[in-house]
C-alpha positions in Angstrom: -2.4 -16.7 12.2 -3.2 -14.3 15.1 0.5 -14.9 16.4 1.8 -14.4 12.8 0.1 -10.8 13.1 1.2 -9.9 16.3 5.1 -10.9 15.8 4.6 -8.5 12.5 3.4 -5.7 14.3 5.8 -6.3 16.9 9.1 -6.1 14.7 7.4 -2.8 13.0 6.8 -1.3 16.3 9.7 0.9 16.7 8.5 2.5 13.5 5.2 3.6 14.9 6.8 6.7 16.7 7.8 7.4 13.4 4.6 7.3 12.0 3.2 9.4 15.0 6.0 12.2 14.5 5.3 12.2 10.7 1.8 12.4 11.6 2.2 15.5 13.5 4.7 17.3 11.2 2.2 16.9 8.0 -0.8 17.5 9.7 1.1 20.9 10.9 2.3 21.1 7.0 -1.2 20.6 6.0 -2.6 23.4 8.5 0.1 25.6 6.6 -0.6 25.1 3.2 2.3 23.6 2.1 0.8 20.0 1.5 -1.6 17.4 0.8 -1.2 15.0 3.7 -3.4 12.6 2.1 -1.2 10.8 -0.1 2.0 10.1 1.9 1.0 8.4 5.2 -1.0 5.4 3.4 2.5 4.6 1.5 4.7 5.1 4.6 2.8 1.9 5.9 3.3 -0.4 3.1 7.3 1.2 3.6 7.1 0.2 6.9 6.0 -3.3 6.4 8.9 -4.0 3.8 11.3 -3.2 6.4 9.9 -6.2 8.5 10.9 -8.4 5.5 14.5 -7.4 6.1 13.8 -8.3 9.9 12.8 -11.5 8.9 15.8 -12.4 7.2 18.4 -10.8 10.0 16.5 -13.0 12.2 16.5 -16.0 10.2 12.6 -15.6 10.5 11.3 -17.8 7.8 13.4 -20.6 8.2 11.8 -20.9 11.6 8.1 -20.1 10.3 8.0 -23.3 8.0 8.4 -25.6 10.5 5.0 -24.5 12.5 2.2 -25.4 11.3 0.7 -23.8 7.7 3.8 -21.7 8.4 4.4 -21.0 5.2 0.6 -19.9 4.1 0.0 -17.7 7.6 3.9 -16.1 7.3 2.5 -14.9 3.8 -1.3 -14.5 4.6 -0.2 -12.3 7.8 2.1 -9.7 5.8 -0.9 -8.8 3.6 -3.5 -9.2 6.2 -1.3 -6.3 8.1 -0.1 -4.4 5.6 -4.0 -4.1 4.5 -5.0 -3.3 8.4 -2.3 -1.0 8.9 -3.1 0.7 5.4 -7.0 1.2 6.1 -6.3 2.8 10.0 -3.8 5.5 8.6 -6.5 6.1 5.7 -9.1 7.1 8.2 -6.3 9.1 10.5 -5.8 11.0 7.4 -9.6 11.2 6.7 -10.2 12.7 9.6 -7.2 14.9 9.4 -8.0 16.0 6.1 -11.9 16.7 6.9 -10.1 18.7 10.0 -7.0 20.9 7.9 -10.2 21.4 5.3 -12.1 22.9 8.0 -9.5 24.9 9.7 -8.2 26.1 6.3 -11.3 26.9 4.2 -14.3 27.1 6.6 -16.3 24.2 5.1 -15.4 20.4 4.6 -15.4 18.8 0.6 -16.4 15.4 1.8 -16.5 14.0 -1.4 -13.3 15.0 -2.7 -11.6 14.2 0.2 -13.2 10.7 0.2 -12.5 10.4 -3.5 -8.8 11.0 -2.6 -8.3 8.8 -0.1 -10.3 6.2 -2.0 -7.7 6.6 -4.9 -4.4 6.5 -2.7 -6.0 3.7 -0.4 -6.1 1.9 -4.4 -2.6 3.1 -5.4 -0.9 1.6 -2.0 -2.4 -1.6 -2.5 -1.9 -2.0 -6.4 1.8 -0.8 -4.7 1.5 -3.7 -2.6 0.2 -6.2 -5.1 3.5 -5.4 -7.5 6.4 -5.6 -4.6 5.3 -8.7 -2.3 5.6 -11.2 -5.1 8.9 -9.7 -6.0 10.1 -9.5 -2.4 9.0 -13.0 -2.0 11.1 -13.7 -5.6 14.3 -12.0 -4.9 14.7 -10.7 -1.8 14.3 -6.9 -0.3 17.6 -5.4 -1.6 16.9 -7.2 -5.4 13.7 -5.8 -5.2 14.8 -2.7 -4.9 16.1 -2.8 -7.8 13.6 -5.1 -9.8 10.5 -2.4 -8.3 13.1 0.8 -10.0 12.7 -0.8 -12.8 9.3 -1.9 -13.0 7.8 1.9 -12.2 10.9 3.2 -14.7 9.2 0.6 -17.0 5.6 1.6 -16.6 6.3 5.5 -16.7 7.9 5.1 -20.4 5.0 2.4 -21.7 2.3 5.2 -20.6 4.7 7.7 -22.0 4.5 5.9 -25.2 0.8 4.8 -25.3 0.0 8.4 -24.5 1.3 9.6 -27.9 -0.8 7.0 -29.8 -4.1 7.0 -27.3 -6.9 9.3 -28.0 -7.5 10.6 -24.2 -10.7 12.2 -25.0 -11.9 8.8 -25.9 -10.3 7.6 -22.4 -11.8 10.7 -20.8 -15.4 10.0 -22.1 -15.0 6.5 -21.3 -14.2 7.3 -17.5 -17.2 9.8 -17.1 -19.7 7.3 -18.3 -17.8 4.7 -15.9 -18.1 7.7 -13.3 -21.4 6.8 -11.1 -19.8 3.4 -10.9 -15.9 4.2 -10.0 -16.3 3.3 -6.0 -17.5 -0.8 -6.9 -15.4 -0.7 -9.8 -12.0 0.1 -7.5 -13.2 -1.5 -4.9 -13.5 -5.1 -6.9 -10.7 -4.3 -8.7 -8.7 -3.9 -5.3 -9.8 -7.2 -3.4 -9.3 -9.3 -6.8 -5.3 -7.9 -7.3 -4.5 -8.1 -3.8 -6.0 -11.8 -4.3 -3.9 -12.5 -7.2 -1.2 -11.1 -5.7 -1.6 -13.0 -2.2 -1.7 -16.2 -4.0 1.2 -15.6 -6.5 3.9 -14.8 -3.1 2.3 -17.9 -1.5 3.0 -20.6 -4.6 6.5 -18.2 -4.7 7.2 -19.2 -0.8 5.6 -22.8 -0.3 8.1 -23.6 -3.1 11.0 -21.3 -1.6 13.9 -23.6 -0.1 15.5 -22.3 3.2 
């Protein structure tokens, strides 16, 4: 598993300089007033981590992973397991950043909204997560492409829709009263979809031929 991990992190680590320059440039866009650095650097590492999928298959990866032991469980358990690791670091870089620009900019620190934030993207990257692996697993990077357009295309219309026949002051009283409870309620939420969607990508690649 550990070696599954590292060979990850290895074929992503070209794109780390990356990550350090955009780093640097948001913080700096941040300091300015220009942004919100909190919500783009979590995603960039789930980006990242997709494009070691397409290294996988330039380099023929997975053809060679099922043939070492649980290969085809730790290929799959290691791609979440890093994605997840790489997800959580970035979220307390931009913490910290955030607590820092807030500082800088305003003379005091809103902890809690600040933490709320980062609590919510750190929970958008991985329901994120949860949707594309399966389908990368499925079809492929460049079909999921495609299939993930869709999907998002799919779900902005549906809430378009549903937002027309939805009372939202019922929805909005509904997530006050759930209010003193949001934290274990996203947290749970979290771990059980990433679960789900762990297992679904294994079944997908155990049964994937090569």
């Amino acid at each position: 598993m550990i070696g599954f991990i590292k060979k990850d992190l290895a074929m992503i680590k070209s794109n780390f300089k990356l990550l350090g320059i955009l780093i640097i440039v948001y913080t700096i866009m941040g300091l300015m007033g220009k942004m919100d650095i909190s919500f783009i650097l979590p995603f960039m590492c789930v980006m990242i981590m997709i494009s070691s999928f397409s290294y996988d298959n330039y380099n023929k990866w997975d053809a060679y992973s099922i043939s070492l032991p649980n290969g085809r469980k730790n290929s799959v358990k290691s791609k979440y397991i890093t994605t997840i690791l790489l997800t959580l670091i970035v979220s307390i870089i931009t913490t910290l950043l955030s607590f820092a620009i807030s500082y800088v900019n305003n003379k005091t620190i809103n902890y809690e909204q600040i933490l709320v934030t980062m609590l919510g993207v750190i929970f958008g990257t991985l329901l994120v997560l949860t949707f594309m692996y399966p389908i990368i697993y499925k079809f492929g990077v460049e079909k999921a492409r495609i299939g993930i357009f869709l999907l998002v295309f799919g779900i902005v219309i549906i809430g378009s829709l549903l937002a027309n026949y939805i009372d939202l002051s019922n929805v909005l009283k509904f997530l006050s009263f759930l209010e003193d409870y949001l934290i274990i309620i996203l947290i749970m939420v979290a771990i059980i979809m990433v679960y789900v969607s762990y297992k679904i990508s294994e079944k997908i690649f155990i049964k994937k031929e090569f």
